[in-house]
Structure formats: C-alpha cells, structure tokens
N, C-alpha and C positions, 0 to 999 in steps of 0.2 A: 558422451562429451557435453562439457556447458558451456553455451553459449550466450550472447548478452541478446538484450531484447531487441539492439538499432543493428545487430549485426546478425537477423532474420536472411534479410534483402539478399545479401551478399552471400552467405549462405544458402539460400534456394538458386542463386545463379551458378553456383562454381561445383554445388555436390547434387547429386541422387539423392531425393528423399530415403531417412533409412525407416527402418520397421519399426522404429519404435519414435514417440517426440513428447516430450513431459513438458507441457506448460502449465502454469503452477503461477500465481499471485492474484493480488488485490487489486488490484489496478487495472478497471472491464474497457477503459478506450483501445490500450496498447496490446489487451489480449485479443481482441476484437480483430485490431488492424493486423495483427501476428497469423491469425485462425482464417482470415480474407485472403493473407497471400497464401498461406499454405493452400488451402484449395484450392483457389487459381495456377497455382501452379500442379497441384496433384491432375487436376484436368487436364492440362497442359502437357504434362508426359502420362496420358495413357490412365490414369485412375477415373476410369468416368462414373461407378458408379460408389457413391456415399451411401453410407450407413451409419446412425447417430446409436448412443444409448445413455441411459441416464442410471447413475449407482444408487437405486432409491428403492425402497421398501419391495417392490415388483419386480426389482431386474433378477435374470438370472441368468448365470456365469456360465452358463453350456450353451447359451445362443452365442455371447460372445465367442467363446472358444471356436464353435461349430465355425460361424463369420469366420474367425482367423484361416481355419486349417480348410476350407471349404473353397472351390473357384466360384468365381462371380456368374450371376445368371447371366445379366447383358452386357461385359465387358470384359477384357482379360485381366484387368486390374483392379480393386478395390480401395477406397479409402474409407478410415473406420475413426469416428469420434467417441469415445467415451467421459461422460460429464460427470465427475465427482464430485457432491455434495461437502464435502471433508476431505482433507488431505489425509486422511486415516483412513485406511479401507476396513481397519480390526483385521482379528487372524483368518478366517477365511478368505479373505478377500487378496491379505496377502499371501495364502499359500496358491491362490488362482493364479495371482500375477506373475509368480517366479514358475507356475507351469506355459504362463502364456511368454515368458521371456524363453523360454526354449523352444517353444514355436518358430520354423524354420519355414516364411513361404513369403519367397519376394515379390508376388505379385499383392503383398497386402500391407498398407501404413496405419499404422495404430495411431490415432494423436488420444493422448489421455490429459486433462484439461481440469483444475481446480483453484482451491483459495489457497494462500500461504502454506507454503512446505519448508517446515523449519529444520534446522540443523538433525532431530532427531529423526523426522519422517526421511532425510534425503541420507540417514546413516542406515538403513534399514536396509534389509536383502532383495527383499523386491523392489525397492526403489532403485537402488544400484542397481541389480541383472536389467531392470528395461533400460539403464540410463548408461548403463555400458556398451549397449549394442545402439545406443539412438542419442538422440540430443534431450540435452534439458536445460528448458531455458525459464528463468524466472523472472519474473517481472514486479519490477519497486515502483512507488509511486516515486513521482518526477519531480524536482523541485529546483530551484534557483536555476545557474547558471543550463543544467541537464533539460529543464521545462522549456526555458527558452530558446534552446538547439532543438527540440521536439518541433516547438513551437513555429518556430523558421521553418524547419523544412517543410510541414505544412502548407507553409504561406506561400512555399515557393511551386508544391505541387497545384497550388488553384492559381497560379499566375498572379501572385501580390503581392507588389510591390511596394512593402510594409516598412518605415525605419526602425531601426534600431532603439530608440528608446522608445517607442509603439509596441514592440513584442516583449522587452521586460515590464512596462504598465500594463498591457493583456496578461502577462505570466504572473505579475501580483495579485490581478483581479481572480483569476481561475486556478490558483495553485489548492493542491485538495482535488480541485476534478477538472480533468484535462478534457473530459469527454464534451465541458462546457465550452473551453478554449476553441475544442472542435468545431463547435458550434456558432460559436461565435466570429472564427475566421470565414466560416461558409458565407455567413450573412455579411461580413466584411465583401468577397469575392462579388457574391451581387451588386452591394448597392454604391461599388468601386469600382471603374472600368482598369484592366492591367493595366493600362497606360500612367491610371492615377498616383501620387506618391500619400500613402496614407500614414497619418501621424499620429500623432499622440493625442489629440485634441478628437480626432475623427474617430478612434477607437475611446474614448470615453463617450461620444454622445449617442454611440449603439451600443454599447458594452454593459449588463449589468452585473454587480457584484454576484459572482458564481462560486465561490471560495467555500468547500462544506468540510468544515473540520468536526470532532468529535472533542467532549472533554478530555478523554484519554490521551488522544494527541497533545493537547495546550499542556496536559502534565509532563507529559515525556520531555517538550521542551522546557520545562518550566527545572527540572532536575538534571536537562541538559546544561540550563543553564544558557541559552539563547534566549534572554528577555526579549528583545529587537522581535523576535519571530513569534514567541508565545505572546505579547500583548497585541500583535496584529489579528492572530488566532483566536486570541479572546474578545476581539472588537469586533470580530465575525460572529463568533457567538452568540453576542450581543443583538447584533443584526437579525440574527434567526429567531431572535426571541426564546432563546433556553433562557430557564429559569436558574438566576442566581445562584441555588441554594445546591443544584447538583452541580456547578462549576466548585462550591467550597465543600462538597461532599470530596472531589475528586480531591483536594488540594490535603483536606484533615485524611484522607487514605494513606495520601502519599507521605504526609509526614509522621503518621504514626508506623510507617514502616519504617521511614528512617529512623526514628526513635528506636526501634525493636533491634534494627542492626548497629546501629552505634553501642547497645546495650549489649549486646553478643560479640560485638568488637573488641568491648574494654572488657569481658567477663571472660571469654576463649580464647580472645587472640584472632578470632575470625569469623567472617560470618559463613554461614550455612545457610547457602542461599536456596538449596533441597527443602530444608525445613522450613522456611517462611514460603514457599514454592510460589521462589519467582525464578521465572523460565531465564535460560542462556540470553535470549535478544533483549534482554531490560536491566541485565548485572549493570552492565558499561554504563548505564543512567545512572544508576541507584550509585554507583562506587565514586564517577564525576561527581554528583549531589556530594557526600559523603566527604570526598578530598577538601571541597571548597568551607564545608559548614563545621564548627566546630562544636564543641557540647551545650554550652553557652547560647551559640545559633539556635540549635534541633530544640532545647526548652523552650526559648523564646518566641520559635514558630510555631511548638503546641499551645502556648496561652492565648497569644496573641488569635489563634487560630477556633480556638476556644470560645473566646470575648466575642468572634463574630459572628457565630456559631448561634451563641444565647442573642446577639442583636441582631438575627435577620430570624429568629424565630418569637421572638418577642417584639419588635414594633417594624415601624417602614421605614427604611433607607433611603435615604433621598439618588444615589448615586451607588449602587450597590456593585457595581462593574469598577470602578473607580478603588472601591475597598479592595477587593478582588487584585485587581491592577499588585495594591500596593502589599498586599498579601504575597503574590508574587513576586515579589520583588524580593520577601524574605531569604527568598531560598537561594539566594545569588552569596553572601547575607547583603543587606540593606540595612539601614536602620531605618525604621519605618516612620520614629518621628522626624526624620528630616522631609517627609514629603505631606504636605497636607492635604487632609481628606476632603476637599471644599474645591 
C-alpha cells in the first residue's frame, strides 16, 4: 500500500506495523522524521530489539534472511533496517527480496530505506511483493504552498507562535533544504519565548539564506518554464559561488537536446525519447519546453547560446549571471533584445 509522507503519523496510530515499509527518496529531513517515528513507535508495541544493515560491497543476504526468519535474542519482537545505497539492488539482490517477501514471521518489521525509486524500480517484482504486503511511501522534496504546511506544523510542535507571512519568508529562504528550515525554526524556539508573536522582520535577522539548489534543478525549471522560480534559483547559485560557465554548460545541454527532438519531431513524426535516453520523470519538461518554443526559437537559443559560449571563454563578463538571467529567458521564448545586458 502507498502512502503519503504527512500521512506517516496517522498511520502509526490507527494500524500494526506490517512486515514490510519501503521508504525511498531525496529528501533526508522528512525521511529522518519518518524513520524517528517508526521506531518510536516499533518500541512502543513490543519491537525492542533493532538491527541495522547497509547494502554495500560487505553485506551478505543470509545474515539478513537468517535476522528475518530467526526470534530475537532479548525480545520477542524485532525491528530490522536495511540501508540501500541505490534503488537498484541488480539481479541478485532482487531475487533475495522476492524470497524475503515470502517470508512469513510477524514478530519481525523490515523497513528498507533509499534514494529516488522511479516508475521502473517500483514496476519491478520485488518491489511490488514487499510493497504489497507492507507500505510504501516516498518522499518529494517540498516546495511552495506543501513547505509552508511542513513548515507550520513544526512551529507549532516547538510552541511558535510564528505569523503567516514569517513562515512563507523562512519557506523562501530554506526551499531546496528543509532540514535548514529545521534548523532554523529551533533557534527561532530559543531565542523566542511561546508567548512571543514572531514576524517577518525577526525571522530575517536570525535567518540565513539556506536555499541549496543544483544547476540541474534551475534547468528543469528553466524548460518548465517557471522563470519566477528558476531566476530565484539561479540568484542562489550565484550566492554559492558556482561558476558561471557550468550554469551555461547546463543551459547549451539542454538546448541541444531540444534541438535533437524537434529534429526527430519534423523528420518521424515523433520523438524517441528511448533513444536520446531521457528517463520518464523529464519527458513532461522536455515536451512543455517543446510546445512553447517554435523552430525559429530552438535556432536562435543555439546561437545566441553559442555567442556566450565563445564570451565567457574568451574575456571577462562584467555581470555574467545577468546574461545567464537573459539566456533563460529564451527558452520561455523572450526576445532577448528587449532586455538589456547592463
């Protein structure tokens, strides 16, 4: 069964842990606070005694099994972590899983634990037999309106009496990494007595920019087509001091794939998105980009893309985040001479 990451809570109060619980994403604040209850509560009905193991060059699959089908030295119940390096176990690994889904012993909860489990890891047969008999739950990074609900309820579990436009300025500061948010409301809770009303003004003057995106991100939205969100993105990057030139590394990738599909578009009638091997979770970008941009557009972002290419490898840019900016902007389309580089 899948269930959502805020609806954990609710779920540990109303069912029995079962034998099986797939957690699975990027996002280490929410899998963290997910992985605290679960064991709290495992304790709590009778699993006292934990056993960790890690899916790494050294493990081997007949201790876990033995753990599974074996009772507990000092308890009658066990609780069992397993840490996967990769959401891919490879073929051994998954024919262990679908022998350890038929494992039958309810004095023991398996939580198995990883990075992003895509569409084809969660179509797989061992994924399914553990996740048919147990819960699976995955976990998204959090953003807008979903961060700021995160982010409340926090405030409310340390007693802070936080306003409403305070928790969307924190949630713009810390969106990217919630685990900072986290951090940040703590030291809120201190140096705020509950009684206090904290605002907007007192969450900027303890707050610093915590926001850690990736270029890959800024491109995703950049072909989503949310400028509003990829130039906030890119003023972060800025901030961290990434270098310029892999921000327009990312930007010339992305548009020479658009290039390649538009090209396989007008030449088959469609693209083969197998063959340029881009995954299911980044079609919906590539196709958005694609509706919005016409032949005309995808040329004039490889020149234009081109030209800055040869001027950020050939002299110094006075404002090279700025060009960047307006580079971005192409892909909406924009006309670029309407905005000036100064």
């Amino acid at each position: 069964m899948q269930i959502n990451a805020n609806d954990i809570t609710r779920q540990l109060k109303q069912n029995a842990l079962p034998p099986f619980i797939l957690l699975f994403g990027d996002e280490p604040q929410q899998k963290l606070d997910i992985i605290d209850a679960i064991r709290q509560h495992a304790r709590q009905t009778g699993f006292d005694e934990r056993q960790t193991f890690t899916l790494d060059s050294d493990f081997e699959w007949a201790h876990l099994i033995d753990a599974m089908q074996s009772m507990s030295l000092f308890s009658d119940k066990q609780y069992i972590e397993l840490t996967m390096p990769s959401s891919k176990p490879g073929a051994t690994g998954a024919k262990q899983f679908q022998e350890i889904a038929n494992i039958d012993n309810p004095d023991v909860v398996l939580l198995i634990q990883g990075p992003k489990a895509g569409k084809d890891v969660q179509k797989t047969k061992w994924f399914s037999a553990l996740a048919n008999k147990g819960w699976f739950c995955h976990v998204y990074d959090l953003e807008g309106a979903q961060l700021q609900k995160w982010l409340s309820n926090k405030a409310h579990k340390l007693n802070l009496n936080i306003e409403t436009n305070a928790i969307t300025a924190l949630a713009d500061m810390c969106e990217g990494n919630i685990m900072a948010g986290r951090q940040e409301l703590e030291k809120l809770a201190l140096l705020y007595p509950s009684a206090d009303t904290i605002k907007v003004d007192d969450v900027a003057k303890v707050m610093v920019q915590q926001s850690r995106y990736s270029s890959f991100q800024f491109t995703d939205e950049v072909l989503k087509g949310d400028m509003r969100k990829a130039i906030r993105m890119l003023a972060r990057l800025e901030e961290e001091g990434v270098e310029p030139v892999v921000i327009l590394w990312s930007l010339v990738n992305e548009a020479q794939n658009l290039a390649k599909m538009r090209d396989m578009q007008n030449t088959q009638g469609q693209i083969n998105f197998r063959a340029l091997r881009v995954w299911p979770n980044k079609q919906n970008l590539y196709q958005s980009a694609l509706n919005r941009l016409a032949d005309n557009n995808i040329n004039h972002l490889i020149e234009q893309l081109s030209y800055t290419d040869i001027l950020f490898k050939s002299t110094t840019v006075a404002k090279p985040y700025v060009v960047l900016s307006h580079l971005a902007l192409l892909f909406l389309p924009s006309e670029l001479e309407a905005y000036a580089l100064a």
